[in-house]
C-alpha positions as CSV (number, residue, x, y, z in Angstrom):
1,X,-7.1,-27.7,23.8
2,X,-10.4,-25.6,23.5
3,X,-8.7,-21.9,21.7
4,X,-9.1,-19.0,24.2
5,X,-9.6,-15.5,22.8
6,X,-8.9,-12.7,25.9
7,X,-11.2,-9.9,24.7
8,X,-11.4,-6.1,26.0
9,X,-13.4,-3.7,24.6
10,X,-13.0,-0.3,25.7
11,X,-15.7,1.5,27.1
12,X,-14.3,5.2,27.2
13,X,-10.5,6.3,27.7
14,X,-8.4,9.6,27.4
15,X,-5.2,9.0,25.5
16,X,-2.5,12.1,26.8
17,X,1.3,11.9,26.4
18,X,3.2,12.2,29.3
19,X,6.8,11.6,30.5
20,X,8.0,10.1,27.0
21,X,4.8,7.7,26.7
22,X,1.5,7.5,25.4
23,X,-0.9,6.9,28.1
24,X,-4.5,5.6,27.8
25,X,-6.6,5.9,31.1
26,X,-9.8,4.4,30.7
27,X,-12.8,2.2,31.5
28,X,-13.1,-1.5,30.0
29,X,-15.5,-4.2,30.1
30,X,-13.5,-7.9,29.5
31,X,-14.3,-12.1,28.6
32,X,-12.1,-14.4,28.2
33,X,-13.9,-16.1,25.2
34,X,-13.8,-20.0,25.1
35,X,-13.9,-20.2,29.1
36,X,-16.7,-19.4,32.0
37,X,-13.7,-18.4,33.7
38,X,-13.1,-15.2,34.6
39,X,-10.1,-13.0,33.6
40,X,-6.8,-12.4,35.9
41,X,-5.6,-9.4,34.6
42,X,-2.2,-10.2,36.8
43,X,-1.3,-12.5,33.6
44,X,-2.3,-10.3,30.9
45,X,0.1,-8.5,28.8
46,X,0.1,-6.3,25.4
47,X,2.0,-7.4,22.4
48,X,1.8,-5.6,18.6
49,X,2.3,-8.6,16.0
50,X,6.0,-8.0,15.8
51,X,7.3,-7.4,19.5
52,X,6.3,-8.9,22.8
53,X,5.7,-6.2,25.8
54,X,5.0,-3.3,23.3
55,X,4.0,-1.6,26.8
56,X,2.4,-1.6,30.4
57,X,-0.7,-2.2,31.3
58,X,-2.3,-2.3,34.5
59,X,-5.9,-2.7,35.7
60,X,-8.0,-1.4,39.1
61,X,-8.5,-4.9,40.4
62,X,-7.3,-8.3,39.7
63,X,-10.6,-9.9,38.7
64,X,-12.5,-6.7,38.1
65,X,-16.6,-6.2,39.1
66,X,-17.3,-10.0,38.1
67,X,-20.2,-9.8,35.8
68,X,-22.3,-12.8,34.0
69,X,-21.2,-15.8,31.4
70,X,-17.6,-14.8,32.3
71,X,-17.6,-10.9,31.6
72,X,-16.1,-8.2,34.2
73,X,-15.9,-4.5,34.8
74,X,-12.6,-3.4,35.5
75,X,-10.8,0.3,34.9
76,X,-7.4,0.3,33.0
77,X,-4.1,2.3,32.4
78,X,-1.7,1.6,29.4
79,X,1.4,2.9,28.7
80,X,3.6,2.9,25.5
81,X,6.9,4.3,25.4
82,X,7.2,6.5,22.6
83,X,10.8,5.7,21.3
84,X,10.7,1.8,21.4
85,X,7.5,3.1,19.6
86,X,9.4,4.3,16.5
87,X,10.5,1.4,14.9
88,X,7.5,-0.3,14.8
89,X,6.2,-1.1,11.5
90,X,3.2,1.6,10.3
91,X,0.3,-0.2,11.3
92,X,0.4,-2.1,15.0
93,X,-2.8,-3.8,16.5
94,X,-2.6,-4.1,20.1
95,X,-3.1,-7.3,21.1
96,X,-3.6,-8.3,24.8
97,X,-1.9,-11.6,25.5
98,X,-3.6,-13.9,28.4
99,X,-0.5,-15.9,30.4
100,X,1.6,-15.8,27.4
101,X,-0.2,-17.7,25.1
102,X,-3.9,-17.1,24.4
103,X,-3.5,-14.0,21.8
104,X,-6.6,-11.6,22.0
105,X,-8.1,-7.7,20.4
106,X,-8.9,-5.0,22.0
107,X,-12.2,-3.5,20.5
108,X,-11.2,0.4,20.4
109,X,-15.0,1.2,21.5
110,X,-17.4,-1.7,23.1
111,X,-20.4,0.2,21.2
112,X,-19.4,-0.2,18.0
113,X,-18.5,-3.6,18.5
114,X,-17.1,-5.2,14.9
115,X,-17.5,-1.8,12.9
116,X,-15.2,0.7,13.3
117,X,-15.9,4.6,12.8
118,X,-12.5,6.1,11.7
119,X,-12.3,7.3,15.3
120,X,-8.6,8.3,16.3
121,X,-6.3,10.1,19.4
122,X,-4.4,13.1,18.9
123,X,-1.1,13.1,16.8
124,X,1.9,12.9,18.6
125,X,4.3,14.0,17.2
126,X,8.2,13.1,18.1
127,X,11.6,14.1,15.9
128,X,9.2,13.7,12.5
129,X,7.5,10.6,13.3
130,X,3.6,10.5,14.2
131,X,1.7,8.4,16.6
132,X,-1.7,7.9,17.5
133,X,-4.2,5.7,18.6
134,X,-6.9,4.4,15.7
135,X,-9.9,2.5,15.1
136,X,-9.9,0.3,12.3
137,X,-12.6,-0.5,9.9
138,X,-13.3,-3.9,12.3
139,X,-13.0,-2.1,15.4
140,X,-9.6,-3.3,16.6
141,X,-7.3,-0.5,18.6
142,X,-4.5,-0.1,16.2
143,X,-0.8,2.4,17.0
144,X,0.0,3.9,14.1
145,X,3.4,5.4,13.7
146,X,4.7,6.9,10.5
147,X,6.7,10.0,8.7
148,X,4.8,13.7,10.4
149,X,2.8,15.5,7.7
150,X,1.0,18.5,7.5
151,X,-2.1,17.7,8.5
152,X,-0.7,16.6,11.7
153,X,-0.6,19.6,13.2
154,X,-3.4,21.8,14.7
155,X,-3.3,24.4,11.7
156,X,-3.3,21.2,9.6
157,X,-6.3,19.8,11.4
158,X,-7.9,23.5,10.8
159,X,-7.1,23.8,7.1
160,X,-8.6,20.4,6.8
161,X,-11.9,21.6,8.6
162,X,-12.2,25.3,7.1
163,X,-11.9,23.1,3.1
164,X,-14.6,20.6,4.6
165,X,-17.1,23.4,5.3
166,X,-16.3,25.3,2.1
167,X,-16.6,22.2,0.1
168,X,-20.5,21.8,0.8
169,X,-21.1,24.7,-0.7
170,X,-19.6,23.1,-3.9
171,X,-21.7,19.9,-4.0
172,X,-23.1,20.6,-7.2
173,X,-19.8,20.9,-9.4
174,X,-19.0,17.8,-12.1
175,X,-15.9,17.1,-10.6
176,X,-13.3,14.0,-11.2
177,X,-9.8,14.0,-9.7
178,X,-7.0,12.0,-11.1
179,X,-3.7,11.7,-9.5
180,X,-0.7,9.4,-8.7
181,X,1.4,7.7,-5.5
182,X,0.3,10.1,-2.8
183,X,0.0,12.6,-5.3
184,X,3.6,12.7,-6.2
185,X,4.4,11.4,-9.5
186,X,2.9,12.0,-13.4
187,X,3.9,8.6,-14.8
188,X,1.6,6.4,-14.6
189,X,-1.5,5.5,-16.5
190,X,-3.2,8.2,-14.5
191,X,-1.3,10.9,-16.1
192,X,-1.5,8.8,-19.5
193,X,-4.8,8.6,-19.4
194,X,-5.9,12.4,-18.5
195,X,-3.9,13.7,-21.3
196,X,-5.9,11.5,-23.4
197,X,-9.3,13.1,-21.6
198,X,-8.0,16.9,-21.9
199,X,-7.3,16.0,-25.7
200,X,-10.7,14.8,-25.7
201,X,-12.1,17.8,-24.6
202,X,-13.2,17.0,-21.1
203,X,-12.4,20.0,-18.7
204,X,-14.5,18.9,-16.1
205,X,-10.8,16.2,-15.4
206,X,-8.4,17.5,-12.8
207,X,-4.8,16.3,-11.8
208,X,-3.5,16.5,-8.3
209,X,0.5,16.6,-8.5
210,X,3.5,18.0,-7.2
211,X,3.7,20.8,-10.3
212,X,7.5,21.4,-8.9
213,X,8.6,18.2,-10.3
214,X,10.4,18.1,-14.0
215,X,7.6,15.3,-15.7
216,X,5.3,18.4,-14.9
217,X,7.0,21.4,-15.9
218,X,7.4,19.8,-19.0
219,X,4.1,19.3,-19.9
220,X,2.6,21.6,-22.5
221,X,0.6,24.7,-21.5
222,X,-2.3,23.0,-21.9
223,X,-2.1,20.0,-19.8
224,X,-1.0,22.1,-16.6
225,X,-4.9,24.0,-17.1
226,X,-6.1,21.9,-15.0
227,X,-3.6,20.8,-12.2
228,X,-4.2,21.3,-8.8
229,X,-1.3,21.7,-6.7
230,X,-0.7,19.0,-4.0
231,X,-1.9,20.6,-0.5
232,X,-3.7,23.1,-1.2
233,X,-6.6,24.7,-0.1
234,X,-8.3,23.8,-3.7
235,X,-6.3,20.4,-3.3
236,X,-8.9,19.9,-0.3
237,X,-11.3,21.8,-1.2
238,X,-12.2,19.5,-4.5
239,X,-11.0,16.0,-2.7
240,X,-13.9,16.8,-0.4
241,X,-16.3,18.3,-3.3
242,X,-15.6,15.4,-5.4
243,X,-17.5,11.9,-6.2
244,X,-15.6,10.8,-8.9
245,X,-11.9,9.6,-8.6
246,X,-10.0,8.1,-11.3
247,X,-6.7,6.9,-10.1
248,X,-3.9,4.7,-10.2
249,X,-3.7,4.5,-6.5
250,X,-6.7,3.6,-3.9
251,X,-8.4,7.1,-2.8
252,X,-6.3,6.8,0.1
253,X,-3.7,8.9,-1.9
254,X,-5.8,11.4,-3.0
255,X,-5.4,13.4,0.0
256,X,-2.2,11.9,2.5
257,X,-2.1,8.7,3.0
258,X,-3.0,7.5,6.3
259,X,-4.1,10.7,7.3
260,X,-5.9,11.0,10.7
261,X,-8.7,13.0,10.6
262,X,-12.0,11.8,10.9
263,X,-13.9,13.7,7.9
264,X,-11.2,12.8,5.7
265,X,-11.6,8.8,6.2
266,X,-15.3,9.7,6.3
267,X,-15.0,10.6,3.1
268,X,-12.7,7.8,2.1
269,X,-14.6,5.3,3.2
270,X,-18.3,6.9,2.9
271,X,-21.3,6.3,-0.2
272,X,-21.9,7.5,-3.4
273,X,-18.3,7.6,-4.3
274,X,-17.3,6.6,-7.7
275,X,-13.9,5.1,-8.0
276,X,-12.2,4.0,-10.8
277,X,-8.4,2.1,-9.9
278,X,-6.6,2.1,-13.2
279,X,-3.8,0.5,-11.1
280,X,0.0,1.2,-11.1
281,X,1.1,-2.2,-12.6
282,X,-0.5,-5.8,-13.3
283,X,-1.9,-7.9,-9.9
284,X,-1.7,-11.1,-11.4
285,X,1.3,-11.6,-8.7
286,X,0.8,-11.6,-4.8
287,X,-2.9,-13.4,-4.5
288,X,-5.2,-11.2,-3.7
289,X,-6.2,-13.2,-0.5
290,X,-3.5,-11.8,1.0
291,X,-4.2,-9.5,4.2
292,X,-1.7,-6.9,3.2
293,X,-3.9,-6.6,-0.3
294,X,-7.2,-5.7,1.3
295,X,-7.2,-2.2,0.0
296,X,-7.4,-3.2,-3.7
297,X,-10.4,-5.4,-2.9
298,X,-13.7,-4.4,-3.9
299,X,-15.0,-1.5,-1.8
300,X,-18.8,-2.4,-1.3
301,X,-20.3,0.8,0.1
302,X,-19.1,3.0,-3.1
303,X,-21.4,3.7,-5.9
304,X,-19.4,2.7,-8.3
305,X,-15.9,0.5,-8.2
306,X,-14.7,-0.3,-11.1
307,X,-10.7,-2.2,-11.7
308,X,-8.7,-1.8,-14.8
309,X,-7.3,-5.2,-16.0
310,X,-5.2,-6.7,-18.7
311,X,-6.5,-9.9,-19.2
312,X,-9.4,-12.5,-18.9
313,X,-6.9,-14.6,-16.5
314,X,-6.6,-11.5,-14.5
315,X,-9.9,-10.1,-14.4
316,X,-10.6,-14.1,-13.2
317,X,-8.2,-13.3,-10.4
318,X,-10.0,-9.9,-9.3
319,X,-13.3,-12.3,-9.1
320,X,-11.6,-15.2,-7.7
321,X,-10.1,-13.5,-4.8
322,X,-10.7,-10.0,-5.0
323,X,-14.8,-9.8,-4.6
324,X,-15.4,-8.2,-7.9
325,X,-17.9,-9.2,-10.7
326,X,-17.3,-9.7,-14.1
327,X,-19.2,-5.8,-14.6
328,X,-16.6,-4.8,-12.3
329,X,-13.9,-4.8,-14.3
330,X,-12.1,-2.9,-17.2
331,X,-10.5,-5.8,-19.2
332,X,-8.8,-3.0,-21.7
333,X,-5.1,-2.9,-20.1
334,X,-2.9,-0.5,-18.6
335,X,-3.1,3.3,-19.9
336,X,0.9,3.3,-19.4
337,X,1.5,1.5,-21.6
338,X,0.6,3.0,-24.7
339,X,3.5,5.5,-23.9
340,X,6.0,2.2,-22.8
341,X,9.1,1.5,-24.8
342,X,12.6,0.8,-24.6
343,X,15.3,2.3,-26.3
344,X,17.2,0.4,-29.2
345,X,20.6,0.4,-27.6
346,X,19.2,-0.3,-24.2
347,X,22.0,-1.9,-22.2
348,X,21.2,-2.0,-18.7
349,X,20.3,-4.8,-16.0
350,X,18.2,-3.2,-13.7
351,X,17.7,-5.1,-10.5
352,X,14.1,-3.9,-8.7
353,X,12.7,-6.4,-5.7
354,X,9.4,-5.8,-4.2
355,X,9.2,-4.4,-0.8
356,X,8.9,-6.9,2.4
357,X,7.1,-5.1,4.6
358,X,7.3,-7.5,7.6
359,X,11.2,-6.1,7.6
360,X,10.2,-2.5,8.0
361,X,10.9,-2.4,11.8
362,X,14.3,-4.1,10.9
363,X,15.8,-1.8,8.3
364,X,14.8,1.4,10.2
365,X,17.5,-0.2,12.8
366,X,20.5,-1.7,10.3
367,X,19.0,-2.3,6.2
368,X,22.3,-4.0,5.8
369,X,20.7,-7.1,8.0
370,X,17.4,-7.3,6.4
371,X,16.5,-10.5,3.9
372,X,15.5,-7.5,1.5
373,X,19.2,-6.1,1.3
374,X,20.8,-9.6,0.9
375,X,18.4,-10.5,-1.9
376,X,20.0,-7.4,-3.7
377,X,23.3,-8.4,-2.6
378,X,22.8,-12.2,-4.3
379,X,21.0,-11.0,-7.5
380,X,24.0,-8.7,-7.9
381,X,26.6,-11.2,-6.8
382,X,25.0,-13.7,-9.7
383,X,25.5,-10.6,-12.4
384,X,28.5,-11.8,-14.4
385,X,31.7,-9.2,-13.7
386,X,32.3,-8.8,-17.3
387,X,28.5,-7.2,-17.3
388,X,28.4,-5.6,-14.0
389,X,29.0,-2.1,-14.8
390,X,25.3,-2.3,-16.9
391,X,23.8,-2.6,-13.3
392,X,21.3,-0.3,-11.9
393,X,19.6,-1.1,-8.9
394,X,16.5,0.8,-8.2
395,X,15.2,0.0,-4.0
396,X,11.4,0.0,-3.8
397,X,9.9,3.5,-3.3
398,X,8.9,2.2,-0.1
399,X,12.4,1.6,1.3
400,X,14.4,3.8,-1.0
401,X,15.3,6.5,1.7
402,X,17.2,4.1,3.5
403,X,19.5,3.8,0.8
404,X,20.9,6.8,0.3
405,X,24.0,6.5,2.5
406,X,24.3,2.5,0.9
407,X,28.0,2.0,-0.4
408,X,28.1,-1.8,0.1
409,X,26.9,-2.3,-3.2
410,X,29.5,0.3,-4.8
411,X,27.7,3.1,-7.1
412,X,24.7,0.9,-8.4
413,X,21.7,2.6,-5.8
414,X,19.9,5.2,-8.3
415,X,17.1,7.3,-6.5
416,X,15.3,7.8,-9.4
417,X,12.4,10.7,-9.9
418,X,11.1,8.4,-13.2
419,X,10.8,5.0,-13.5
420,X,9.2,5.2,-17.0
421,X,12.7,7.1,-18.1
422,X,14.9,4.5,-16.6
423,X,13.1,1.3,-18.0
424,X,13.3,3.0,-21.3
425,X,17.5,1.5,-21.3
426,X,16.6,-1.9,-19.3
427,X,17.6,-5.3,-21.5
428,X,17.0,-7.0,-18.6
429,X,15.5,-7.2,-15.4
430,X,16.2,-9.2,-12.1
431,X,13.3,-9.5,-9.8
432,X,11.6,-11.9,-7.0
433,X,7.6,-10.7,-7.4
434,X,7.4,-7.3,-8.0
435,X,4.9,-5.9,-11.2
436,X,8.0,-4.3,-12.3
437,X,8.1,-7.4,-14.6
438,X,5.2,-7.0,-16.9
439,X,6.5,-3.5,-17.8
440,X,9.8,-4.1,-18.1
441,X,8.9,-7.4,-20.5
442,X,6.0,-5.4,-22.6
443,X,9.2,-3.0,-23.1
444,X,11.3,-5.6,-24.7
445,X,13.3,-6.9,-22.1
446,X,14.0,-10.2,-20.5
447,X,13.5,-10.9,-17.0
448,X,14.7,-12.8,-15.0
449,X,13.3,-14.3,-11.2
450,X,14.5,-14.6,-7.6
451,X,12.4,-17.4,-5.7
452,X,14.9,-18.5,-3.5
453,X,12.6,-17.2,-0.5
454,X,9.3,-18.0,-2.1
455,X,7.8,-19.8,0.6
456,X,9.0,-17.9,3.4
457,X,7.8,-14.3,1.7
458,X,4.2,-15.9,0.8
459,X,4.0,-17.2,4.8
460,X,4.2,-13.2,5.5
461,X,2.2,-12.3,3.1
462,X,-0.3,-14.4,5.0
463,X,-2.4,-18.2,5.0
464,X,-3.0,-19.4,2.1
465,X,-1.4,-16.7,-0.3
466,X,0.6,-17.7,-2.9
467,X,2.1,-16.2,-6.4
468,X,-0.1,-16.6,-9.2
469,X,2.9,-17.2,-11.3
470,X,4.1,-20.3,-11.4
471,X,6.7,-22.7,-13.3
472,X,4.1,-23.1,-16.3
473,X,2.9,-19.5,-16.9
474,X,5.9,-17.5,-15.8
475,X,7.6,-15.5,-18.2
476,X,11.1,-15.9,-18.0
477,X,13.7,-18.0,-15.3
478,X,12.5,-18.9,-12.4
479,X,16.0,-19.2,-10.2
480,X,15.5,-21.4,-6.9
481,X,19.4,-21.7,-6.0
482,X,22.9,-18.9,-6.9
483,X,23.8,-21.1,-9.7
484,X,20.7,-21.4,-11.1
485,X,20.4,-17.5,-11.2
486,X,23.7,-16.3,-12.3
487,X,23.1,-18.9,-15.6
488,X,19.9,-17.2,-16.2
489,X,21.5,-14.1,-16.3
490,X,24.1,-14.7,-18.8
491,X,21.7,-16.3,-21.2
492,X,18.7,-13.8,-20.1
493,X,21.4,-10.7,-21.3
494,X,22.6,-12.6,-24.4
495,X,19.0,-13.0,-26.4
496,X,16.4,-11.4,-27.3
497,X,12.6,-12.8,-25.6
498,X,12.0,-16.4,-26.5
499,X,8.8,-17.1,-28.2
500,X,7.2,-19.1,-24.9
501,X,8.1,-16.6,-22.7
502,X,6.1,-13.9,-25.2
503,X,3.2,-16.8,-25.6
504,X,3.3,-17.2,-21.3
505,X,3.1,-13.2,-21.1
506,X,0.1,-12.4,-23.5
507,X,-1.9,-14.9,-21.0
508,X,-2.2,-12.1,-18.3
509,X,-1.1,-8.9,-20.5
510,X,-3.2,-9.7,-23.8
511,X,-3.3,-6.0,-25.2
512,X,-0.5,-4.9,-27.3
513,X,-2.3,-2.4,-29.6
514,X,-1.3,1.0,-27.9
515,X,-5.1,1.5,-27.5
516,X,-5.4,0.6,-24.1
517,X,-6.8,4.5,-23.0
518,X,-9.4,4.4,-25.6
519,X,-10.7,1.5,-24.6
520,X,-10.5,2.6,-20.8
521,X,-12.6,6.0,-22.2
522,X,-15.5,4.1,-23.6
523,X,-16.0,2.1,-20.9
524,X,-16.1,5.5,-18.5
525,X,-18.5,6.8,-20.8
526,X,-20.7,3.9,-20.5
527,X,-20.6,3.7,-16.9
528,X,-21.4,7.5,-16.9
529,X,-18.3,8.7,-15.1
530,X,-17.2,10.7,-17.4
């Protein structure tokens, strides 16, 4: 049967909240592609990718003004109920749905057809969760619905204005930011690496940070020179002065992520940006074909994008699958790790799964019920009882909130402020795919794999991904069955690494020099960033 695509692209529409909903009133022009037939909007209905009947909509005729090739005029009213909103995963495309099986987009403006403008609704704003409307970078109406920030609000929005018009009188100024997980944390190889650069004499360097958190008030007097504290008015001032950002995070983090405000992903998005991702642990994991890994792709409207990597296998990978050339890339290896170790008497099995984010909607309503929580309930089950009490387990930063009133797992849930400091007493590691691994095993200690849902996890993580580890390069047990697991455990805990699994990891992790940020420096200075 001949595949049916029910497009509407949106002419103009006013999106106002009213009686618990968000209600878009507006003007649409419609084609059923694949048929000369037009439209009946009385068997059209709107679905996100994770729930059927997200909302109402309802049209000002059932055919519309019948137009040429199949096209029709028609006027349109949508409705979306702001609490069954809530639980919807962050990002949502609307997606009209043509008698229940033909699965369409809605284009969020008809004149810019495939390339979307960062255009947005206002933020509405229920018990701490935000919702709005939003073009994406294709041109597909998107609901977004996350945590409320600052810049939500109207003297948000105003701050964010009064720093853009300031910041143009600052054009001129060598500026380069550096900065962290939405500007959070001072552990990565961003913080490494600009204590390197402020050693080296380079004042021009700032870091964006939280300076109320204890990594930074223990920095000495001369690292915290050149902080900027996280929301303020220099905090925007420089993010929109700035062309240069070095960072261990996309530049979606330099500010809030998923902030909606046009200039701000304007700015994101725009030219003659430098960017620099020095990234937060190895890729050679998740493919990078993967449409939840489009953000670390290449970014072909910057000046300058350049990706740190540890290896010629991974640097392959970045070219392979990422859109990067070979003078992309940074093959000198992580900044962290220069400052990585593990302490002699470490002792602890630290158990750290990657985030599923298909589950998010899930373990808003019960965690307990999600595949994530009973993958942490089997690797700890497989932990033998004599060893138990050496268990840590550490939830994603992503989901970690939701954990804080967990007790089925007795006292094992740390919420730690530093990673770095807790993998400094892990001997060994259980994991499924996270890039936990190559830190924990360049520390000294074992690690051990959960694949039991390998295939189901890479079907999320969408067609044709698939883990770039495998059975002949992976660096330690890869468990497919309980039994299998809990006897790589015991033997994982009783050794030290085996000389394969040290030969498998200096494949993709081939620096072991503590050198790393030297090497990263000269290739800024040849590429004139800093």
């Amino acid at each position: 049967m001949k595949k049916r695509t029910p497009i509407i692209a949106i002419l103009n529409m006013d999106i106002t909240e009213r009686d618990g909903c968000i209600n878009a009133v507006g003007r649409c022009v419609m084609r059923l592609n694949g048929s000369s037939k037009h439209m009946d909007t009385n068997d059209i209905r709107i679905d996100v990718p994770l729930r059927e009947n997200i909302g109402t909509i309802e049209f000002g005729s059932r055919y519309g003004k019948k137009l040429p090739a199949g096209f029709s005029y028609n006027t349109f009213s949508m409705s979306i109920n702001i609490e069954d909103a809530k639980n919807l995963d962050i990002q949502n495309k609307i997606i009209p749905v043509y008698k229940g099986e033909y699965r369409g987009r809605f284009l969020y403006d008809f004149r810019d057809w495939k390339v979307g403008r960062n255009k947005s609704s206002k933020v509405f704003i229920s018990d701490g969760i935000s919702l709005y409307l939003r073009q994406t970078i294709f041109n597909t109406l998107t609901l977004t619905v996350r945590e409320t920030n600052k810049y939500d609000t109207e003297e948000g929005q105003r701050r964010i204005a009064a720093a853009h018009k300031r910041a143009k009188s600052m054009k001129d100024q060598d500026i380069i930011l550096m900065y962290e997980k939405n500007c959070m944390r001072y552990e990565e190889s961003a913080s490494v690496l600009y204590e390197k650069l402020i050693d080296a004499g380079y004042n021009n360097v700032y870091y964006i940070v939280d300076t109320s958190i204890p990594a930074v008030k223990r920095l000495d007097e001369k690292y915290k020179k050149n902080l900027i504290e996280k929301d303020s008015d220099k905090h925007l001032e420089y993010f929109f002065a700035c062309k240069r950002f070095v960072a261990s995070e996309t530049i979606d983090h330099a500010l809030q992520l998923r902030i909606a405000n046009k200039e701000v992903l304007d700015k994101i998005n725009g030219k003659g940006i430098s960017y620099v991702f020095l990234q937060h642990g190895v890729m050679y994991m998740v493919s990078l074909n993967s449409k939840l890994r489009t953000g670390f792709k290449k970014k072909r409207n910057y000046k300058l994008h350049r990706t740190v990597v540890s290896s010629e296998a991974e640097a392959q990978h970045f070219i392979d699958m990422g859109g990067m050339k070979r003078d992309d890339l940074y093959i000198t290896g992580l900044a962290k790790y220069d400052t990585s170790y593990k302490h002699d008497d470490a002792d602890k099995i630290i158990i750290m799964p990657t985030w599923r984010r298909w589950e998010s909607n899930q373990a808003k309503e019960d965690v307990e019920q999600t595949g994530y929580f009973k993958m942490l309930e089997r690797m700890y089950a497989a932990v033998p009882d004599e060893i138990k009490e050496k268990v840590i387990i550490l939830p994603h930063p992503l989901i970690a909130e939701l954990f804080k009133n967990e007790h089925t797992l007795g006292n094992h849930f740390l919420m730690a402020e530093s990673y770095d400091e807790v993998f400094r007493d892990c001997k060994l590691l259980i994991t499924d795919y996270s890039s936990i691994a190559y830190d924990a095993f360049y520390r000294g200690a074992n690690v051990v794999f959960d694949w039991m849902d390998l295939d189901e996890c890479m079907e999320h993580y969408g067609e044709e991904t698939h883990l770039m580890l495998n059975d002949d390069n992976v660096f330690g047990a890869a468990c497919r069955t309980p039994d299998e697991l809990a006897k790589a455990i015991q033997d994982a805990y009783n050794r030290e690494q085996s000389k394969e699994d040290i030969e498998r990891y200096r494949q993709i992790v081939e620096f072991h020099d503590g050198k790393n940020s030297e090497r990263i420096i000269e290739c800024l200075k040849k590429d004139g960033v800093i």
